[in-house]
Backbone as numpy.savetxt, mean C-alpha at the origin, in Angstrom:
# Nx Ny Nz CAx CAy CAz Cx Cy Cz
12.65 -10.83 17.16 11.81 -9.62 17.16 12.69 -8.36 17.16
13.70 -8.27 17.92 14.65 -7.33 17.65 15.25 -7.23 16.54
15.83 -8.50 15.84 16.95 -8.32 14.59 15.38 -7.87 13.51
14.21 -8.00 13.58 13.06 -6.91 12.95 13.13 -5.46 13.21
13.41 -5.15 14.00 12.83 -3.84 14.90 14.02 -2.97 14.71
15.22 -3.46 14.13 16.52 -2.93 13.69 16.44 -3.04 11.99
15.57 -3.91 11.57 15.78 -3.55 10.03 14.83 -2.80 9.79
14.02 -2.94 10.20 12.75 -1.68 9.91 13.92 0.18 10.43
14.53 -0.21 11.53 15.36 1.15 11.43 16.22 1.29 10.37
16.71 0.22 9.75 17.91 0.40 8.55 16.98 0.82 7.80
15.58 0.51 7.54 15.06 0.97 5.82 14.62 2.32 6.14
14.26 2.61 7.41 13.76 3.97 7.57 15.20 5.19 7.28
16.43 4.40 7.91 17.52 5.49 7.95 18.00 5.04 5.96
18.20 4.65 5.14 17.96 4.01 3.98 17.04 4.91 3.03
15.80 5.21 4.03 15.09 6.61 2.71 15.79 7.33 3.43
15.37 8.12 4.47 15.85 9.33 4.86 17.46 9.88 4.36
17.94 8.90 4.06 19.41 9.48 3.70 19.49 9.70 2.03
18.55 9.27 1.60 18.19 9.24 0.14 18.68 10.57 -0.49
19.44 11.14 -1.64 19.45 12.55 -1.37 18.10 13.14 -2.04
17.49 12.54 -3.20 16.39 13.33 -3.40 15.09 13.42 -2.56
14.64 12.34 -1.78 14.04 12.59 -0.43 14.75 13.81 0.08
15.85 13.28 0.97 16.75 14.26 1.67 16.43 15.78 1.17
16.18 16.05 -0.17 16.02 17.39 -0.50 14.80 17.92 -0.47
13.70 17.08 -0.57 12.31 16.84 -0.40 11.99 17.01 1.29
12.68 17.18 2.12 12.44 17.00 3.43 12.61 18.38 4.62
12.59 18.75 4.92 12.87 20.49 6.04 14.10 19.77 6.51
15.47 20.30 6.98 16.36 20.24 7.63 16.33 19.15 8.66
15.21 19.00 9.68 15.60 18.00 11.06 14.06 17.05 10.39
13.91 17.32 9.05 12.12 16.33 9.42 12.50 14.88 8.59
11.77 14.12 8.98 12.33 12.67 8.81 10.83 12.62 8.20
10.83 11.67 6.98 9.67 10.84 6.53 9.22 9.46 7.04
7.99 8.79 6.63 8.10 7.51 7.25 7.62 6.72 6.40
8.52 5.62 6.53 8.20 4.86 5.67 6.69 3.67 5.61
5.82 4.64 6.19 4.60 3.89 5.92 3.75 4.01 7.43
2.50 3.52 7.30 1.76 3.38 8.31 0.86 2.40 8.69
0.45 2.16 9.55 -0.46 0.76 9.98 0.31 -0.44 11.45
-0.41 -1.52 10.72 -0.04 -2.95 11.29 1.18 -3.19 10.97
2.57 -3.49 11.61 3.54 -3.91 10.50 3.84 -5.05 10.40
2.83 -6.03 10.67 2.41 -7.66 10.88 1.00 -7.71 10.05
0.86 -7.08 9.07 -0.78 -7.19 8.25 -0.61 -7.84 7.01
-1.69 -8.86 7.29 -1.95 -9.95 5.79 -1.82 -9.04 5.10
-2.81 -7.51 4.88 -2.83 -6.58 3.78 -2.08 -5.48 3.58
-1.56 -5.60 2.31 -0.28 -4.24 2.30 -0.89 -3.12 1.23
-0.98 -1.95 1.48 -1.18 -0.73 0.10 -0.35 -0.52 -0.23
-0.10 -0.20 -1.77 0.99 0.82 -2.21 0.52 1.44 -3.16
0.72 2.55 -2.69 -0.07 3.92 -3.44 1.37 4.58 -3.70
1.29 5.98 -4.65 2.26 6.67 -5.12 1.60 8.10 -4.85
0.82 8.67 -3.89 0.17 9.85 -3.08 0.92 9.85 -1.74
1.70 11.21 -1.67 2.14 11.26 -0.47 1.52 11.85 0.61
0.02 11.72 0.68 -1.03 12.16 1.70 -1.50 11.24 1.78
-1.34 9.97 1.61 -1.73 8.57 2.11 -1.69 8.46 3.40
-0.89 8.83 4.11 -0.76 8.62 5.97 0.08 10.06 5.91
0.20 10.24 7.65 0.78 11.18 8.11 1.77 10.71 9.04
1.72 9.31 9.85 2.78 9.09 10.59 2.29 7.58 10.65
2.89 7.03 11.64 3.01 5.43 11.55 1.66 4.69 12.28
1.04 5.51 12.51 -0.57 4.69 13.43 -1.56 5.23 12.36
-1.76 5.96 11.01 -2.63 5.81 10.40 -3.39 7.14 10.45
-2.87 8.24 11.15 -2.97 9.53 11.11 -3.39 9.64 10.02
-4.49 10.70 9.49 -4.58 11.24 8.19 -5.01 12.58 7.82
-4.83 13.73 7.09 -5.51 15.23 6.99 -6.89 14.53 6.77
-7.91 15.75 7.06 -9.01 16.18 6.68 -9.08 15.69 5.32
-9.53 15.29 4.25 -9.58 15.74 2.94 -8.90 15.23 2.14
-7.76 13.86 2.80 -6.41 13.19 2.01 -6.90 12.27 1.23
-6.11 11.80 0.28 -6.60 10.42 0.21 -6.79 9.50 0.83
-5.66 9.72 1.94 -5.34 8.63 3.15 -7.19 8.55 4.00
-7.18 9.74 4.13 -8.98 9.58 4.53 -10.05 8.73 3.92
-9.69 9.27 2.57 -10.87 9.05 1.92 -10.71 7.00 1.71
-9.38 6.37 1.40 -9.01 5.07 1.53 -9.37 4.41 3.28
-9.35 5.37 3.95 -9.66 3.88 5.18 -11.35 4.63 5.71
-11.40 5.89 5.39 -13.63 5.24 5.27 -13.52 4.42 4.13
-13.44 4.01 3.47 -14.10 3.06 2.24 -12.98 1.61 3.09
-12.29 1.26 3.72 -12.11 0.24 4.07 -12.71 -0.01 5.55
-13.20 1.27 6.62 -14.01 0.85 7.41 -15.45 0.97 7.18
-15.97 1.06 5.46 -17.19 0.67 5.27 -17.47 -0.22 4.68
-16.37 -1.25 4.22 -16.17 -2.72 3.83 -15.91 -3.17 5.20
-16.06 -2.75 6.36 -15.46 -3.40 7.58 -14.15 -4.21 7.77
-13.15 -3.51 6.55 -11.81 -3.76 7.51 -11.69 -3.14 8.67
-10.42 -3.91 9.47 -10.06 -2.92 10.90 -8.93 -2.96 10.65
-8.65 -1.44 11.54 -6.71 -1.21 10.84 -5.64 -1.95 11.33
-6.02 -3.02 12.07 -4.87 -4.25 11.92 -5.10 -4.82 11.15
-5.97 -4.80 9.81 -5.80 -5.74 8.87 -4.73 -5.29 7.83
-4.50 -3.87 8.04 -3.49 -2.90 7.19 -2.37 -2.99 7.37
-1.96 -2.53 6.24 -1.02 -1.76 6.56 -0.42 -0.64 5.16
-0.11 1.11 4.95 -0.12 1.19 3.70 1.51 2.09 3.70
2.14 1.72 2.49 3.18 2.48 2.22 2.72 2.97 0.98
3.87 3.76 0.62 3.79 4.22 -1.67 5.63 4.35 -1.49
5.07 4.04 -2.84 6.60 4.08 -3.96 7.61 4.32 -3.26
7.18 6.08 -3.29 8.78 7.19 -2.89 9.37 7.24 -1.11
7.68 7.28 -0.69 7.53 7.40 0.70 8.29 9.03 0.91
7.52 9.76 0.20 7.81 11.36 0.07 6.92 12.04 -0.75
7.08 13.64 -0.38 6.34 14.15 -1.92 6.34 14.25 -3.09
7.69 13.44 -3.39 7.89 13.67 -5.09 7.53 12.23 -5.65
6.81 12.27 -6.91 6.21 11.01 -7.98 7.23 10.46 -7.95
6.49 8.89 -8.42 7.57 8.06 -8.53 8.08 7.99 -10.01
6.95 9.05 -11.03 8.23 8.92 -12.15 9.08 9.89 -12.30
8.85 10.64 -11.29 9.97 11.72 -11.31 11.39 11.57 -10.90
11.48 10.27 -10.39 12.85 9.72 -10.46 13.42 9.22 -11.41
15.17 9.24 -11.19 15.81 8.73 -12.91 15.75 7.19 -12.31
15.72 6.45 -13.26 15.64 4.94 -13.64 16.43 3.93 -12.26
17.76 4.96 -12.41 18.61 3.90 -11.26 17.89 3.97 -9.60
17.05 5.52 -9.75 16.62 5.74 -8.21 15.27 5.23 -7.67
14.60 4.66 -9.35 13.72 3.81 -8.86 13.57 2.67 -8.99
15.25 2.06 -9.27 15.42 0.57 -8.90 15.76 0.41 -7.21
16.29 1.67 -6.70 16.70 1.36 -5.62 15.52 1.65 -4.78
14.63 2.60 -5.16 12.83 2.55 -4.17 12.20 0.96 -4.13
12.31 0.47 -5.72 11.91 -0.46 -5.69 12.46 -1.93 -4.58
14.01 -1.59 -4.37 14.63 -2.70 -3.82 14.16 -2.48 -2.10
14.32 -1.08 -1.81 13.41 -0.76 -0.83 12.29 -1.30 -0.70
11.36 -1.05 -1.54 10.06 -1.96 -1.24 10.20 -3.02 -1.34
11.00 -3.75 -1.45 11.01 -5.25 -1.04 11.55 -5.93 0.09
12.11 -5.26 0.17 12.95 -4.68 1.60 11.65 -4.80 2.81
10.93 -4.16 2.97 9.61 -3.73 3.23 8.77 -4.71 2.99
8.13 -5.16 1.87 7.36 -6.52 2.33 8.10 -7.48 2.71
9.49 -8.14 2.74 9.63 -9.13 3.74 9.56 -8.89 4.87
9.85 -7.82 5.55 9.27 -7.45 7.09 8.39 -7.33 6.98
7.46 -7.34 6.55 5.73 -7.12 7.05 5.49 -8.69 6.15
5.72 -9.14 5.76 5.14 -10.60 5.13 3.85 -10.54 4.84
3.10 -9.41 4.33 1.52 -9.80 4.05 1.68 -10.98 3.12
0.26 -11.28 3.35 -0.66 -12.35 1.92 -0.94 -11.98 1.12
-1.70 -10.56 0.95 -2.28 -9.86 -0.09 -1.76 -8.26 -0.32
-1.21 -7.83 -1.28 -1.07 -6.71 -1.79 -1.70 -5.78 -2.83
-2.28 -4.75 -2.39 -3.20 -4.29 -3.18 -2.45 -2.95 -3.62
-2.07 -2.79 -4.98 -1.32 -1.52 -5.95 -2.31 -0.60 -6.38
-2.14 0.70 -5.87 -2.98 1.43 -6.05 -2.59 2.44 -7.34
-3.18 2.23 -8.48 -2.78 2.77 -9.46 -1.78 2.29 -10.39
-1.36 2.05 -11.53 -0.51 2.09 -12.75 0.92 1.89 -12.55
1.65 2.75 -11.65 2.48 3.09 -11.37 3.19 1.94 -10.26
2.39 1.98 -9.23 2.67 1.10 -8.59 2.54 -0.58 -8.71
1.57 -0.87 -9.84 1.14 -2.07 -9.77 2.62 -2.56 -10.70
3.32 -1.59 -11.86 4.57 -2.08 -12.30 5.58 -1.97 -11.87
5.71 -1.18 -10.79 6.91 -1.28 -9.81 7.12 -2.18 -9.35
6.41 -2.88 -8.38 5.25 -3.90 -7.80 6.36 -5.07 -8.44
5.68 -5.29 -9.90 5.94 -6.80 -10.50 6.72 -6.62 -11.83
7.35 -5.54 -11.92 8.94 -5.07 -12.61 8.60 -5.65 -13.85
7.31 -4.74 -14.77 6.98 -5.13 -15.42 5.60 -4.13 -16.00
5.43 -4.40 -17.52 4.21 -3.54 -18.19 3.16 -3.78 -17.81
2.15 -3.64 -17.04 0.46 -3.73 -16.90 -0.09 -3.49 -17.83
-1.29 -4.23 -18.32 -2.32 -3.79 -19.51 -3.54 -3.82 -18.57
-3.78 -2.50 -17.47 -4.61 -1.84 -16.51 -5.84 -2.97 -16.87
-6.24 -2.31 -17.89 -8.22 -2.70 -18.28 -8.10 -4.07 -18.17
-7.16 -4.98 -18.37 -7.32 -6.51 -18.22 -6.91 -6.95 -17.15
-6.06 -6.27 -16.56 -5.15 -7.19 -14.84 -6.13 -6.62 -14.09
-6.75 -5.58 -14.19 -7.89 -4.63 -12.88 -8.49 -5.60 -12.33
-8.52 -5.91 -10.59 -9.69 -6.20 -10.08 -9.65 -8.27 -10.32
-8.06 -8.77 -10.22 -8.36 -9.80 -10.54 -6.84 -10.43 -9.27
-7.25 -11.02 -8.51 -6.14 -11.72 -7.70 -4.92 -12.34 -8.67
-3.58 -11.97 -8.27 -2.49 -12.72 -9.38 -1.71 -13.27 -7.93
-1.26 -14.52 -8.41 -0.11 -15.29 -7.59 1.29 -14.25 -7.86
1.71 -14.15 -6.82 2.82 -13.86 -7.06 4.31 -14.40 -6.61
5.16 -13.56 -5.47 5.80 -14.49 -4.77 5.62 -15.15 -3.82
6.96 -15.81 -3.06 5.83 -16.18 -1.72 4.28 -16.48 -1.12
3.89 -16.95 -2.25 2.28 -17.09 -1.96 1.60 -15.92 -1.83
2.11 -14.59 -2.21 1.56 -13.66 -1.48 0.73 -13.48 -3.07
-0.65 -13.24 -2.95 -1.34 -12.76 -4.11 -1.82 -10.74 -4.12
-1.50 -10.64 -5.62 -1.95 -9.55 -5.84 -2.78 -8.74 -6.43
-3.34 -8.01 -5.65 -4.78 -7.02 -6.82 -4.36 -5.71 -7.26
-4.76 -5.56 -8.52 -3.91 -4.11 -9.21 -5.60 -3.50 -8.99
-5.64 -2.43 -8.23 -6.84 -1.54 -8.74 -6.64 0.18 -8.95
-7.61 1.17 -8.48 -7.45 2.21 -9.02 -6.64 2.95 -8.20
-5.83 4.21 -8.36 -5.00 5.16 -7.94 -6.16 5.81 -7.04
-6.26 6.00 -5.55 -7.22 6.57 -4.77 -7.58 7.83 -5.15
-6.45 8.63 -5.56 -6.56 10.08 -5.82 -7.69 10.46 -7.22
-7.49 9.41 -8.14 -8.50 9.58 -9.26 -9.58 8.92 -8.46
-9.87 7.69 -7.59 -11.24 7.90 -7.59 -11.93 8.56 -6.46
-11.32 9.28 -5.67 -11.79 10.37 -5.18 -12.27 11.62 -5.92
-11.10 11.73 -7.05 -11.94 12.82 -7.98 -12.87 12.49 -8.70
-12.83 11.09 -9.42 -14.28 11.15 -10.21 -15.55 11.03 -9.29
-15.45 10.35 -7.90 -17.04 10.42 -7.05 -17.13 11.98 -7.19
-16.24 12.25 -6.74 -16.34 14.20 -6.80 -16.84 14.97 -7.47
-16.29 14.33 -9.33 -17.01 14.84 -9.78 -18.03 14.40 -10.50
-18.24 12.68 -10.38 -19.39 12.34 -11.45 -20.29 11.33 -10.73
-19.89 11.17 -9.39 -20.94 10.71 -8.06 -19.91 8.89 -7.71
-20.60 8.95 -6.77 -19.90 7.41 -6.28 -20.77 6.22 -7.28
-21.57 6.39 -8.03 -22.20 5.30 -8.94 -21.55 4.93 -10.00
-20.64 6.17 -10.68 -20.17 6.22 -11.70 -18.98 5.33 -11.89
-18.56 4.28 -12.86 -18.21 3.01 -13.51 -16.65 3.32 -12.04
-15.15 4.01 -12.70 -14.33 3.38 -11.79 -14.89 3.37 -10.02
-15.44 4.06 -9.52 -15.83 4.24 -7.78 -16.17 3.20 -7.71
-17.23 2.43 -8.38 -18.07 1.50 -8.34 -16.66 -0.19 -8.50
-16.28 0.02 -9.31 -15.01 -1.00 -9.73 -14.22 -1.03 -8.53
-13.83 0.24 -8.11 -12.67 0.06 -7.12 -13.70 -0.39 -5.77
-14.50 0.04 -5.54 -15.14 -0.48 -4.10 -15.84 -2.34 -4.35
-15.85 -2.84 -5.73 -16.35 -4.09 -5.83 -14.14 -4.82 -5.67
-13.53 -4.38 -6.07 -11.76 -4.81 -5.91 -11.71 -4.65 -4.46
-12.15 -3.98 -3.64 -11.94 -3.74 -2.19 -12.72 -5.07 -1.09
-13.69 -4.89 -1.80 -15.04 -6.16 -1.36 -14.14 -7.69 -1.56
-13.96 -7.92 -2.94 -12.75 -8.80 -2.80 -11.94 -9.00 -1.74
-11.13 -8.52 -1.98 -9.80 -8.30 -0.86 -10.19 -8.82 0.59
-11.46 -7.89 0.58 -11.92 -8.24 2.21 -12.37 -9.83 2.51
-13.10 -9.87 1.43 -13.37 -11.44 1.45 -12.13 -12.45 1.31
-11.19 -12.27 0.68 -9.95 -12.87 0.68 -9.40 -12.73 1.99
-9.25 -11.85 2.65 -8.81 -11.73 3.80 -9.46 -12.24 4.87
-10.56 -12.25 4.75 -11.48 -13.08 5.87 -10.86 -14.89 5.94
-11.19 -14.90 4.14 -10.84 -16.20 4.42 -9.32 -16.69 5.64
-8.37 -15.88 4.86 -7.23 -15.92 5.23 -6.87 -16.09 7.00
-7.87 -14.94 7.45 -8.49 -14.97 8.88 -9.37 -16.04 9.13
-9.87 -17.01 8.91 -10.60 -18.31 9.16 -9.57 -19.17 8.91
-8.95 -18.89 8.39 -8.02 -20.20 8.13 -6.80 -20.34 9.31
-6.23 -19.06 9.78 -5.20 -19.00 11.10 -6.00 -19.26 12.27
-7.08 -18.92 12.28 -8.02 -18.94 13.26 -8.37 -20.70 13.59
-8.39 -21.23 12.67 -8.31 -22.64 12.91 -7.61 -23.25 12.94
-6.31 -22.81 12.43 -4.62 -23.69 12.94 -4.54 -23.35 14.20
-4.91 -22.34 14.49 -4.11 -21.69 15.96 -5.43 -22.78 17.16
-6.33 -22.52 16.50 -7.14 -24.00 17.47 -6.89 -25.17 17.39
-6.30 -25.79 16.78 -5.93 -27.12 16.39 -5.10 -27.45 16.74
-3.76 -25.82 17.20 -2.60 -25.98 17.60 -2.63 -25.81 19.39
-3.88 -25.63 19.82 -3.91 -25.63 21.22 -4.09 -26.69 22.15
C-alpha cells in the first residue's frame, strides 16, 4: 500500500515538473492528477480541464465536471464507483502538444491506470478515446459499444461532456447525442453493477 502511495507521488511530481504544464501553472500551484476513488472499477478520461477541481471530486458551479457527476448520480452511480482524470491534467488541449509530449502524457496515463486498475474505462470524446488505444477511431461506429482491451479491462468511447452539455443547452436534453451519451452511461452502470455482484459473491464465498 505504500510502494502505491509513493507512485501515485512520482506521477503527480512527473506532471508537475512537465515544462509545458509547469508554464500552464502560477509559480507555487501544483495540478492534480485527477479526482475520485483511486481503487474504482470506473475510470474517465476527458480532455476538459474543469472536469474536477481537486482530488475528492470538487467541482465549479457550471463545469463540466458538474454537469458529468449529476448525470452519473441520476444513473445512480456513487462516487466510489469513480474515478476521473483527462489527457493533459491541465489547461492546455491535448492537441496542443507536439507529438513527443503526447507520447509521454500518454505513458503517464498508463502509468495511472495500473494504479487505479479499473475494469471499465469510459473516453470522453475523440481525442481521448485515441490516446486511450494509440490508434484512429471511426467515432459513429466504435460509439457506445464495450471493446476488450487490456488486462480485461473493457472500454466505452462516448461523447466529449463539454459538447453535450452544449447541445442540451442548446437543442434540449431529447436531442439525438444527450440522448446517446446518457443511454452509453446506462450501460456502463449496468456493467458495473454486474461487476459489483460478481465481487460481492467471491468475497462471500471467500468467508
Amino acid at each position: 500500500m505504500e510502494n502505491k502511495k509513493e507512485l501515485w507521488e512520482d506521477l503527480s511530481f512527473e506532471i508537475n515538473k512537465f515544462p509545458k504544464i509547469r508554464e500552464s501553472l502560477e509559480e507555487d500551484e501544483e495540478t492534480f492528477v485527477g479526482s475520485g476513488n483511486k481503487n474504482a472499477n470506473l475510470l474517465f478520461i476527458g480532455d476538459e480541464n474543469d472536469l474536477y477541481e481537486n482530488e475528492d471530486l470538487k467541482v465549479s458551479i457550471g463545469s463540466t465536471g458538474e454537469f458529468l457527476i449529476r448525470l452519473c448520480d441520476m444513473g445512480e452511480f456513487i462516487p466510489e464507483d469513480y474515478y476521473i482524470t483527462t489527457l493533459t491534467k491541465c489547461k492546455i488541449k491535448y492537441k496542443d502538444f507536439f507529438s513527443d509530449e503526447q507520447d509521454f502524457l500518454k505513458e503517464l496515463l498508463h502509468m495511472q491506470i495500473a494504479l487505479i486498475e479499473p475494469k471499465i474505462i469510459v473516453t470522453l470524446g475523440q481525442y481521448s478515446a485515441e490516446a486511450l488505444l494509440g490508434r484512429e477511431v471511426d467515432f459513429v461506429k466504435e460509439r457506445g459499444k464495450l471493446i476488450d482491451w487490456k488486462a480485461g479491462i473493457k472500454v466505452l468511447i462516448t461523447y466529449d461532456v463539454k459538447y453535450i452539455k452544449e447541445v442540451r443547452e442548446n437543442s434540449g436534453k431529447k436531442s439525438k447525442a444527450p440522448l446517446e451519451f446518457w443511454k452509453d452511461l446506462l450501460l456502463v452502470k449496468k456493467e458495473l453493477d454486474i461487476l459489483n455482484s460478481t465481487n460481492n459473491e467471491e468475497e462471500s464465498n471467500n468467508e
